[in-house]
N, C-alpha and C positions, 0 to 999 in steps of 0.2 A: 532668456527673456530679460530684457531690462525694468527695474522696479525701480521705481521712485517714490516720493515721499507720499504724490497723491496718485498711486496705484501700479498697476503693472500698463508698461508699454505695446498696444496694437501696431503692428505697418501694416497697408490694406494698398492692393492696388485694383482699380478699378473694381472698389468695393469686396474685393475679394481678400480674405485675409489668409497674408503669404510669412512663412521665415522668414528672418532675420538675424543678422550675427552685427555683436556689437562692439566694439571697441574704444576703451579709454582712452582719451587725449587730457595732456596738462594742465592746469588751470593755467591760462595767459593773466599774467597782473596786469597785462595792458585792454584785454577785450571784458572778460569776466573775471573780475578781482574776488568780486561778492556770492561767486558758485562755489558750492564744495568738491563738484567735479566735473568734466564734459567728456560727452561720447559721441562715437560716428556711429552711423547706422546703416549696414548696407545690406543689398537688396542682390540676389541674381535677379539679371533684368535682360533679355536678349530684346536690344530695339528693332521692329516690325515696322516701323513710320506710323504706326496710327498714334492719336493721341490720345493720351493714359490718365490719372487721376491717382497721385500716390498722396494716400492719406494717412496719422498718424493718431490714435484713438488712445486712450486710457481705458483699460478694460471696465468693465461694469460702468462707467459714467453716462449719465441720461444727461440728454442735450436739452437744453429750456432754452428760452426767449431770451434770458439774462446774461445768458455765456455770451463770452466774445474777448476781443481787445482795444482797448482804447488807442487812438493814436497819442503816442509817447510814451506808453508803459511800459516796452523795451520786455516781453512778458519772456523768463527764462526759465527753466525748469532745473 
């Protein structure tokens, strides 16, 4: 499970919460100079054609009114 600063990382597909394996990537000085690290995230995923909803949660976080992001906040984790 990947953990970050503000919690441990959910994947959820179609609200169902599935594995995941995660893998470090370099910090690029040219995309994210200002991250201390970056990860991929993947999924066994066999496509069906139907359409799906993959969502990414922080564990224990309660959703309020006030979450969200601004356009231009460029929001990175």
């Amino acid at each position: 499970m990947l953990t970050t600063l503000l919690g441990d990382i959910e994947i959820y597909v179609d609200d169902n919460k599935v594995e995941y394996m995660e893998k470090y990537i370099r910090v690029s000085d040219k995309l994210c100079h200002d991250v201390s690290g970056r990860y991929a995230i993947k999924i066994d995923f066999n496509p069906d054609g139907k359409i799906h909803t993959i969502s990414c949660k922080i564990k224990g976080h309660v959703s309020s009114k006030k979450d969200g992001i601004e356009p231009g906040e460029r929001l990175e984790f």
